[in-house]
DRENDREN-750844 format. One record per residue (C-alpha): residue number from 1; x, y, z. Coordinates in nm, 4 decimals. Layout:
<pts>
[pt NUM [X Y Z]]
...
</pts>
This chain:
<pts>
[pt 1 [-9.2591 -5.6587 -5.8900]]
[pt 2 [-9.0745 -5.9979 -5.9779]]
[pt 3 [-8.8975 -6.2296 -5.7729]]
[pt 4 [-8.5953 -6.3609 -5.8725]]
[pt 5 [-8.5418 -6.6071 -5.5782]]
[pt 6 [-8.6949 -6.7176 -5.2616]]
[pt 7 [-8.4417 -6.5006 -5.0738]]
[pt 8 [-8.4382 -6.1137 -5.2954]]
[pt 9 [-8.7454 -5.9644 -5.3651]]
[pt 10 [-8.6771 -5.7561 -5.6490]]
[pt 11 [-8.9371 -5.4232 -5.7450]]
[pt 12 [-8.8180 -5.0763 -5.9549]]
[pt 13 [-8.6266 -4.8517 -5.7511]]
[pt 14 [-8.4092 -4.5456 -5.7265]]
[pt 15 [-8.0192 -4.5836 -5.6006]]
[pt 16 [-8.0316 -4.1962 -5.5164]]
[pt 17 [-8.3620 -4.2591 -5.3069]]
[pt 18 [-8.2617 -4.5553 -5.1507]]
[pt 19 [-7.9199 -4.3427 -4.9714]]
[pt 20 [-8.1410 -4.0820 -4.9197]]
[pt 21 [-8.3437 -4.2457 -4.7548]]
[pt 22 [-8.1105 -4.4201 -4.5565]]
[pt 23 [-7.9564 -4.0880 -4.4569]]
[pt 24 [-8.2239 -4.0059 -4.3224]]
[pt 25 [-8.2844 -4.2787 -4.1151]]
[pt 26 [-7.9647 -4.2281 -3.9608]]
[pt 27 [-7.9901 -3.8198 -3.9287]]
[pt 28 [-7.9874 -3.7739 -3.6014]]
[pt 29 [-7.6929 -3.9876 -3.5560]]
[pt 30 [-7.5241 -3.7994 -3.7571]]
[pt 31 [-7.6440 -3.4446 -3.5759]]
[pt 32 [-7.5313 -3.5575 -3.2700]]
[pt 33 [-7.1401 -3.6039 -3.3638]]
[pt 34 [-7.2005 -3.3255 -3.5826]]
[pt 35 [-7.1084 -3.4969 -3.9088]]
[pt 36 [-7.0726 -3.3576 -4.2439]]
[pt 37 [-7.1845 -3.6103 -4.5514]]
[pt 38 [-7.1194 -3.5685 -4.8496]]
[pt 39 [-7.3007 -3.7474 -5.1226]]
[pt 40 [-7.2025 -3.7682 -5.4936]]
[pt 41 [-7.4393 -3.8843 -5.7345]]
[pt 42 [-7.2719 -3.7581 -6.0600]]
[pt 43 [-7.1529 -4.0615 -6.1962]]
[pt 44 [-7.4966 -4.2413 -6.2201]]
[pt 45 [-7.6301 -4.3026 -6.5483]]
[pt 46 [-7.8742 -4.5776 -6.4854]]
[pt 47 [-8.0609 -4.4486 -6.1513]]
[pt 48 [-8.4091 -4.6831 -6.1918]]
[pt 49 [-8.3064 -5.0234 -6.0989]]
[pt 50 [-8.4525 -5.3271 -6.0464]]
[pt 51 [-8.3292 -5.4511 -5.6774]]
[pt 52 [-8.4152 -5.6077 -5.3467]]
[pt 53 [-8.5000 -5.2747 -5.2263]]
[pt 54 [-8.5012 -5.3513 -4.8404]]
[pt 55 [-8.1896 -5.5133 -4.8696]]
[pt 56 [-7.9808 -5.3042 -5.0295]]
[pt 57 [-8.1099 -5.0446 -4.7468]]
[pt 58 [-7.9800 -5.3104 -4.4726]]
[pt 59 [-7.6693 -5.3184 -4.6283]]
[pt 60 [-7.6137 -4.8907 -4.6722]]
[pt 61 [-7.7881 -4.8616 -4.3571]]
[pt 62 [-7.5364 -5.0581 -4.1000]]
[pt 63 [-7.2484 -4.9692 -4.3232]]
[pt 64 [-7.3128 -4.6058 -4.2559]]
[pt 65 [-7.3870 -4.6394 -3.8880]]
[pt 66 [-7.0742 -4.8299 -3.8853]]
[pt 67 [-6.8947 -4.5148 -4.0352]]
[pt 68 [-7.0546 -4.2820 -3.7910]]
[pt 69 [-7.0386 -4.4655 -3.4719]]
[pt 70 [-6.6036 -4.5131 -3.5652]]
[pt 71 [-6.5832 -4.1091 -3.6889]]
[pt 72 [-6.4745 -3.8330 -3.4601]]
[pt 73 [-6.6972 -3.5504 -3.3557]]
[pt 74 [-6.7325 -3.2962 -3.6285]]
[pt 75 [-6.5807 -3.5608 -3.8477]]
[pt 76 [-6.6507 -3.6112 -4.2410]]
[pt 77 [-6.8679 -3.9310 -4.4348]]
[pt 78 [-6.8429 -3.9176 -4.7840]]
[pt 79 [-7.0663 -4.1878 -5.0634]]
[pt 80 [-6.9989 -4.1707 -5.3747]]
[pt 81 [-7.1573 -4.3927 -5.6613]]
[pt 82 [-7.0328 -4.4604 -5.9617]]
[pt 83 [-7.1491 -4.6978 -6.2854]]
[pt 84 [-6.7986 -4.7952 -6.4801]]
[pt 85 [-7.0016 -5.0157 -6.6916]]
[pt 86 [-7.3503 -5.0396 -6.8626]]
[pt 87 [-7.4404 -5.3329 -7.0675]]
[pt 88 [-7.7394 -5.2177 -7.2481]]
[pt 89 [-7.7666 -5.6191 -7.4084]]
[pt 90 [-7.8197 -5.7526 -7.0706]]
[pt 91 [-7.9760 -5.4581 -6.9092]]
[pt 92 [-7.7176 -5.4859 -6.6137]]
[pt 93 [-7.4942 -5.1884 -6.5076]]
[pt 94 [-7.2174 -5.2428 -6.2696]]
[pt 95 [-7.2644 -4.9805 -5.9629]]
[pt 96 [-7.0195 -4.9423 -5.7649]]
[pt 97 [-7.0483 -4.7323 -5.3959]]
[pt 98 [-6.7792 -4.6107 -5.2073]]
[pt 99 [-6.8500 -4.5010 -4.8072]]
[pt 100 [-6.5669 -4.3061 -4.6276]]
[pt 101 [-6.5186 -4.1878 -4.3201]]
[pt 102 [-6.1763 -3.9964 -4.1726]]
[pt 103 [-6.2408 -4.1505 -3.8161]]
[pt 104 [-5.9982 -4.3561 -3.5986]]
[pt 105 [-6.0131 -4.6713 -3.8261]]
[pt 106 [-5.9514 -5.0531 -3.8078]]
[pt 107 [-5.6836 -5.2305 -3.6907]]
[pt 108 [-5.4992 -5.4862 -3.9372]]
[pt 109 [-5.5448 -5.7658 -3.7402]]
[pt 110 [-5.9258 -5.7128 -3.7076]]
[pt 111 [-5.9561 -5.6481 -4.0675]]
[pt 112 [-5.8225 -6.0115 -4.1328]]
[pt 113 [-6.1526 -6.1014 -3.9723]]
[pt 114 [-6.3987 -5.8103 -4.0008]]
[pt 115 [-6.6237 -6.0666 -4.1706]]
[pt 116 [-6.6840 -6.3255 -3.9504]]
[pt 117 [-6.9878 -6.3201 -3.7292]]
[pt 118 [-6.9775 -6.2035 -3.3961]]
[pt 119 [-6.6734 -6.0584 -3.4187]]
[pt 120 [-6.6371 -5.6880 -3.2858]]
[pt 121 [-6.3308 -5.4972 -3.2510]]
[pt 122 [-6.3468 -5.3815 -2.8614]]
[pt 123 [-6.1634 -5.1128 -2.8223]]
[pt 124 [-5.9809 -4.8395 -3.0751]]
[pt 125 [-5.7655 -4.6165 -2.7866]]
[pt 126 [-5.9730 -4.5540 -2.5471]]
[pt 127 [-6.3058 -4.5468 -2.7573]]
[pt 128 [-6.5026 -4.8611 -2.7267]]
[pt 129 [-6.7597 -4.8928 -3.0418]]
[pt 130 [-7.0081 -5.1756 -3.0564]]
[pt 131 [-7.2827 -5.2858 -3.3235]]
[pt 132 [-7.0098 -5.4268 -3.6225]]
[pt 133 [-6.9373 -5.7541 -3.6789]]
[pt 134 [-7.2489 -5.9512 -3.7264]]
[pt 135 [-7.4406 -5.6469 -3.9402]]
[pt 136 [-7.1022 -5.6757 -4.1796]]
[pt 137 [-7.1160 -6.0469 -4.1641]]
[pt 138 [-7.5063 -6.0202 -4.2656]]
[pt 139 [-7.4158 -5.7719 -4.5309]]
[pt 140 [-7.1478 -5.9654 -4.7202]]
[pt 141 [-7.3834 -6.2748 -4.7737]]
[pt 142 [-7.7080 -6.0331 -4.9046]]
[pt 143 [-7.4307 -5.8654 -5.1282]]
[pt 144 [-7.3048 -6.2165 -5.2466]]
[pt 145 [-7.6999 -6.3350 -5.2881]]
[pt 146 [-7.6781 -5.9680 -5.5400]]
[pt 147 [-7.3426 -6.2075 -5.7386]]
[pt 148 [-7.1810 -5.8624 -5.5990]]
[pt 149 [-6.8217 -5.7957 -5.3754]]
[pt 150 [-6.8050 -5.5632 -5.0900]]
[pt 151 [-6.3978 -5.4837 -4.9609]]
[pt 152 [-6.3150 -5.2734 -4.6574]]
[pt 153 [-5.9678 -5.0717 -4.6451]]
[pt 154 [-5.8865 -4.9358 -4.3311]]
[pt 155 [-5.5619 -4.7756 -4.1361]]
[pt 156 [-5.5741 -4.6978 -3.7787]]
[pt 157 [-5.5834 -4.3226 -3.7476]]
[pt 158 [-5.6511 -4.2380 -4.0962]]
[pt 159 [-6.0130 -4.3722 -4.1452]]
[pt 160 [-6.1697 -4.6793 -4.3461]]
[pt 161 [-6.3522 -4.6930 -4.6868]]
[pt 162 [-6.5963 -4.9685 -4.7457]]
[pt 163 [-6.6420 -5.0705 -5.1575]]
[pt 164 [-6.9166 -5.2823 -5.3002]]
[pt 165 [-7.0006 -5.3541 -5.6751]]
[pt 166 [-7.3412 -5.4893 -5.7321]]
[pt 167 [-7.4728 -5.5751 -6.0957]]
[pt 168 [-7.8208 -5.4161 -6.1058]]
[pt 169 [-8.0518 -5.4646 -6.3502]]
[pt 170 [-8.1693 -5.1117 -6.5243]]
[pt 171 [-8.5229 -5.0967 -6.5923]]
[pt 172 [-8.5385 -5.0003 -6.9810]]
[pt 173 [-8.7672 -4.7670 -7.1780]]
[pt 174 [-8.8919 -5.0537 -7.3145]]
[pt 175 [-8.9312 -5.2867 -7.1093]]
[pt 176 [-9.1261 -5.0081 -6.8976]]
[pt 177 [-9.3951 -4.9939 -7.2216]]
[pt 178 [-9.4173 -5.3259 -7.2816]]
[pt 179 [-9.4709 -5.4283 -6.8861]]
[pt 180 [-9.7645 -5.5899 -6.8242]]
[pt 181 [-9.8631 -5.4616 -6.4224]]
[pt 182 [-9.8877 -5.7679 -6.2112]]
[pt 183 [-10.1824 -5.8159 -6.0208]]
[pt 184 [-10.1939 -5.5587 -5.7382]]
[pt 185 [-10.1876 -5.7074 -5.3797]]
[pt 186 [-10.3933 -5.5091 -5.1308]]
[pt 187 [-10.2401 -5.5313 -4.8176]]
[pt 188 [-10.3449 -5.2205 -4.6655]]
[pt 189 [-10.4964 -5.2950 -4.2893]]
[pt 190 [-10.3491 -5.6112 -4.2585]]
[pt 191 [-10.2202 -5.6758 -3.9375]]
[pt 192 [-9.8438 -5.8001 -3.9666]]
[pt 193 [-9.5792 -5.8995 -3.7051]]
[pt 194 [-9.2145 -5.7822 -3.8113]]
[pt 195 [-8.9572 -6.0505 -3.6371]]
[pt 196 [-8.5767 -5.9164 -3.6576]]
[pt 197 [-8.3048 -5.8291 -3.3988]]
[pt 198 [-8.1324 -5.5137 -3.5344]]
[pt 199 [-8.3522 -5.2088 -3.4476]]
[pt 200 [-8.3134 -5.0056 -3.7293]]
[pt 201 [-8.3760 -5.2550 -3.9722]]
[pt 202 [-8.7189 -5.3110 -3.7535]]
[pt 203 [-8.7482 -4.9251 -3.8092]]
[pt 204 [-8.7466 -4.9645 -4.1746]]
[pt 205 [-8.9628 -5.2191 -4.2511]]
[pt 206 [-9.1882 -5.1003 -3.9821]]
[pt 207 [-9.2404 -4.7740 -4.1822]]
[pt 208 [-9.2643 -4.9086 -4.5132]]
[pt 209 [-9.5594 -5.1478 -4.4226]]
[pt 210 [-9.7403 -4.8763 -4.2159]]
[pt 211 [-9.6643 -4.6458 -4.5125]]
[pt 212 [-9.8382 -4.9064 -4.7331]]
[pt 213 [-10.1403 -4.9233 -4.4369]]
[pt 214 [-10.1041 -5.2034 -4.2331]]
[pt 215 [-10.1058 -5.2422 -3.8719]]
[pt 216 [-9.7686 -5.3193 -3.7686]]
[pt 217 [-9.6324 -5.5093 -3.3973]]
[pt 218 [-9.2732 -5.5947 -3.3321]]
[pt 219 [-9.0816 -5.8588 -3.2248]]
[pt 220 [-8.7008 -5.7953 -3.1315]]
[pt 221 [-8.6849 -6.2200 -3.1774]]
[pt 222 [-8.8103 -6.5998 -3.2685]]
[pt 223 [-8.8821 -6.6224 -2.8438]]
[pt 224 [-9.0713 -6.2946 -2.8314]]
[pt 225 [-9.2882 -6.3788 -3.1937]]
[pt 226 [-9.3822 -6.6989 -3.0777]]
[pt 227 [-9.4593 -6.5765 -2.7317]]
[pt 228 [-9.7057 -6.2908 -2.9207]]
[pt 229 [-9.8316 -6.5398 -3.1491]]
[pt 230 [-9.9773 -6.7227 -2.9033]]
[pt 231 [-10.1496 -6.4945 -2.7061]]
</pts>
């Protein structure tokens, strides 16, 4: 595990895993409007990665609610990743990951400002979808904290596709016999309080610390931590 800044958190990790995972975390979502995903992994050449693992789940995760919640019933989702570039010097290769949906899509005039927070497009015809806005506003800065872009095209009707390229550092052959461990931190039957607003994100972490053994109690904000803090 090494830390590149006080905000990322960056361990080994798998890109297939991670959307994997993510799917399914959002499975039943998806069983519900009875939606077919299609994944394509064939263009990976670098799958171990070193990455803020948790927060390149955030980002997947609301982008692919986001592409559920605004597809029809029976509708399609497709990701596809690709890696145009490998720099084997640096140990960086370029991933890019495309999600598309074929559902009723974004108006232009929302588009202009899909990224600032709070904002929400209402009402598509007589559909009114919630939940976008601030989780897109959250996910540009992460992917910017990553030195990565994320664009969204979109056409009322016709669907949207959402792009982001993210430089990820590969984890060499190497490097991997040369790596010293770091010291292991036991944090198995801690007790820890998980703080954040979106509940899927408080899903995730949720089941990666009890996963690792601790003893896990949620807060949905700052008011309610501080409230259980002090009991």
């Amino acid at each position: 595990t090494r830390r590149s800044s006080d905000l990322l958190l960056e361990t080994e990790c798998s890109i297939q895993q991670i959307i994997n995972d993510v799917s399914d975390i959002l499975e039943n979502q998806m069983m519900e409007k009875q939606i077919d995903l299609q994944l394509d992994y064939s263009e990976i050449w670098e799958d171990k990665i070193i990455a803020d693992k948790v927060k390149l789940t955030q980002i997947l995760q609301n982008i692919l609610l986001n592409a559920i919640q605004y597809s029809n019933n029976g509708g399609k989702i497709s990701v596809s990743v690709k890696q145009p570039e490998i720099d084997d010097e640096q140990g960086i290769a370029r991933t890019e990951i495309r999600i598309k949906d074929e559902g009723c899509g974004i108006s232009k005039e929302f588009l202009d400002k899909i990224f600032e927070p709070f904002e929400r497009e209402r009402t598509l015809g007589k559909t009114e979808v919630s939940g976008i806005g601030l989780g897109l506003s959250i996910c540009r800065k992460i992917i910017h904290m990553m030195n990565g872009v994320i664009k969204i095209e979109s056409e009322e009707g016709k669907g949207t596709e959402v792009f982001i390229s993210i430089p990820l550092v590969i984890q060499t052959l190497t490097e991997i016999a040369e790596e010293v461990p770091d010291e292991e931190i036991l944090i198995s039957g801690k007790r820890i309080l998980v703080v954040e607003d979106n509940t899927l994100n408080r899903e995730i972490v949720k089941d990666m610390l009890e996963s690792a053994g601790c003893i896990v109690e949620e807060a949905k904000d700052g008011s309610f931590a501080v409230d259980m803090v002090n009991l």
